[in-house]
C-alpha atoms as a printed R data frame, in Angstrom:
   type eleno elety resid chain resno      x       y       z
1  ATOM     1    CA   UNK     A     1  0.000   0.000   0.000
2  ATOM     2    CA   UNK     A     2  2.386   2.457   0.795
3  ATOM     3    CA   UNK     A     3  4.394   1.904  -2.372
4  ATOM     4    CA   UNK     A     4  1.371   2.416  -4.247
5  ATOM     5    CA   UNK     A     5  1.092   5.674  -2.783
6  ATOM     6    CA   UNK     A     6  4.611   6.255  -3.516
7  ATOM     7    CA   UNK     A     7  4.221   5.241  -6.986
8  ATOM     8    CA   UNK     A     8  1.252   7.987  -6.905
9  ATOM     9    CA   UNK     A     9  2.807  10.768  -5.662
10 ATOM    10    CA   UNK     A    10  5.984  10.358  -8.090
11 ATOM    11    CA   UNK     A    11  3.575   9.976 -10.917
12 ATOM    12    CA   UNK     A    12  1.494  13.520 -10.218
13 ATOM    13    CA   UNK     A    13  5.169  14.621  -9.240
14 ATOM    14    CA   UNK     A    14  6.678  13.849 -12.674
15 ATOM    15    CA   UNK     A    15  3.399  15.671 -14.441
16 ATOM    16    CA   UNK     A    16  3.401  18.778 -12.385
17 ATOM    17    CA   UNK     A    17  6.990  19.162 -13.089
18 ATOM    18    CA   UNK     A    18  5.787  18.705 -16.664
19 ATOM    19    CA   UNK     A    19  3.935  21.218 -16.517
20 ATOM    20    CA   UNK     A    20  6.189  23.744 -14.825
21 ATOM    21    CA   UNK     A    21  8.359  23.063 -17.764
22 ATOM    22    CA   UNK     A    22  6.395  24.085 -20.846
23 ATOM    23    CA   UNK     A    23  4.748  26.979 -18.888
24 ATOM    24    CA   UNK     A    24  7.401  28.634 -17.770
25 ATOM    25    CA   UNK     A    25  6.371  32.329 -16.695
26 ATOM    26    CA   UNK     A    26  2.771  31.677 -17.191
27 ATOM    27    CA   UNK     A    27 -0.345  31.425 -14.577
28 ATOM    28    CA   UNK     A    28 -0.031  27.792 -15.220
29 ATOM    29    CA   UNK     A    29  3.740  27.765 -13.731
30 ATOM    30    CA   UNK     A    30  2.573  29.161 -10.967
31 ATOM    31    CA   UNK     A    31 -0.002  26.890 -10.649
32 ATOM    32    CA   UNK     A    32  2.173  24.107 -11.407
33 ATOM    33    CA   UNK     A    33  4.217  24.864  -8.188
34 ATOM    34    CA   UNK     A    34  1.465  25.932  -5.570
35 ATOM    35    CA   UNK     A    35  0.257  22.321  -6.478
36 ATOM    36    CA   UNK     A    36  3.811  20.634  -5.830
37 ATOM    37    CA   UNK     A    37  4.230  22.346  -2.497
38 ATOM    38    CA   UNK     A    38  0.567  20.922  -1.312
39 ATOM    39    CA   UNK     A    39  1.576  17.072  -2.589
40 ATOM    40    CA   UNK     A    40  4.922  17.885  -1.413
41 ATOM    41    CA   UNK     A    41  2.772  18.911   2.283
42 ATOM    42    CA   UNK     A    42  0.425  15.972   1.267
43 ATOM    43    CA   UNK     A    43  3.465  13.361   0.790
44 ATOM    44    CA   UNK     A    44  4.963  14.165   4.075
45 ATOM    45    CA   UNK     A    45  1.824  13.623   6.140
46 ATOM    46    CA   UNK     A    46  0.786  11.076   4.618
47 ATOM    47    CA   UNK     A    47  4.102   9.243   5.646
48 ATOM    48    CA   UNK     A    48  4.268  10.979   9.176
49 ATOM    49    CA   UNK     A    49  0.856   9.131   9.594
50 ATOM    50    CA   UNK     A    50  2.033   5.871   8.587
51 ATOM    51    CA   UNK     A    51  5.008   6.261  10.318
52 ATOM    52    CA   UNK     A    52  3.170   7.315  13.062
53 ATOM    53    CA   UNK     A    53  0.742   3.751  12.738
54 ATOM    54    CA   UNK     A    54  3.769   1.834  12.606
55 ATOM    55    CA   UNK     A    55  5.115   2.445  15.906
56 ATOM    56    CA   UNK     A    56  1.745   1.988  16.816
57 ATOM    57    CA   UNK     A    57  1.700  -0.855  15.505
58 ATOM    58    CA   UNK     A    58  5.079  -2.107  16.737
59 ATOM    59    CA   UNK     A    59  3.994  -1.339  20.436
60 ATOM    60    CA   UNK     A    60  1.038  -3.437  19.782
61 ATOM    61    CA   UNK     A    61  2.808  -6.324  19.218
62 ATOM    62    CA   UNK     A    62  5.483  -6.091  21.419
63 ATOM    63    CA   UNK     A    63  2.370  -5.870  24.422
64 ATOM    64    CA   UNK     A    64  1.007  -9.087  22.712
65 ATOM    65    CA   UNK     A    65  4.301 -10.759  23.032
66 ATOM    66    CA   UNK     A    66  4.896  -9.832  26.668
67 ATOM    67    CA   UNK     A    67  1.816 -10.811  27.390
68 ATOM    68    CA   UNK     A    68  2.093 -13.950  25.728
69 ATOM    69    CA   UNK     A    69  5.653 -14.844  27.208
70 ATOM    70    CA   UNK     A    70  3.754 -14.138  30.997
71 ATOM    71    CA   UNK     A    71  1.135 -16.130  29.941
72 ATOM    72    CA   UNK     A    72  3.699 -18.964  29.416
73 ATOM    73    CA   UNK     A    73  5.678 -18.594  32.843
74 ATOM    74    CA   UNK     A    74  2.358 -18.913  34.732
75 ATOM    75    CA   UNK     A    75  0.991 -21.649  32.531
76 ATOM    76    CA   UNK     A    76  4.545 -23.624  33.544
77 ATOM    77    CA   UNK     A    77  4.481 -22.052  37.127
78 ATOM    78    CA   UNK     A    78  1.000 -23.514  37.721
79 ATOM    79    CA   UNK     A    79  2.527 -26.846  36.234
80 ATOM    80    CA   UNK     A    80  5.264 -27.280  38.631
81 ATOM    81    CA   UNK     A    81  2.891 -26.084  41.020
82 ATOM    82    CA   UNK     A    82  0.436 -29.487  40.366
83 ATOM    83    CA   UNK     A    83  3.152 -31.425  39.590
84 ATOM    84    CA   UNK     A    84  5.005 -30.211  43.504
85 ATOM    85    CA   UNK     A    85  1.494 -31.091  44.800
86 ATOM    86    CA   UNK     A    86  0.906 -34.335  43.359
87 ATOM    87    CA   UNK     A    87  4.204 -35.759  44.521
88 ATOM    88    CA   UNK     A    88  3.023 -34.770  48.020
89 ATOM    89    CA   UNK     A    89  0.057 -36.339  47.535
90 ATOM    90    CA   UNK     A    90  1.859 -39.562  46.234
91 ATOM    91    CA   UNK     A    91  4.368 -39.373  49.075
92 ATOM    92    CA   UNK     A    92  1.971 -39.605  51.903
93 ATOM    93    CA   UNK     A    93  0.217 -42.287  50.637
């Protein structure tokens, strides 16, 4: 996805910079470049917010896998625990 948009903004990128090139001291120049600075602006934010989701993202699954890895201790805690206890058990009988 993101390379798509990528792929987009170099493509209206390369045409705009078309344009600024055969119009060269005309409205349409200036046109031309008021429209590269906003996808310029555009470009940036969009990959500040994906960025942005990314580290999201990231932290996301690093919870998951700290969560998982305690889930695993206690799940082999409780084990030992049951295991402890039915030796005991055995023991005194």
């Amino acid at each position: 996805m993101i390379r798509d948009l990528q792929r987009v903004y170099k493509q209206q990128e390369a045409i705009l910079e078309e344009i600024l090139y055969y119009s060269k001291g005309t409205e349409a120049e200036y046109s031309a470049r008021r429209s590269l600075q906003q996808l310029d602006e555009e470009c940036r934010e969009a990959f500040r917010t994906f960025e942005h989701g990314k580290e999201e993202l990231s932290e996301l699954v690093n919870e998951s896998e700290r969560a998982r890895d305690q889930a695993e201790e206690d799940l082999l805690w409780l084990r030992k625990k049951e295991q402890e206890e039915k030796e005991d058990k055995d023991g005194k009988i």
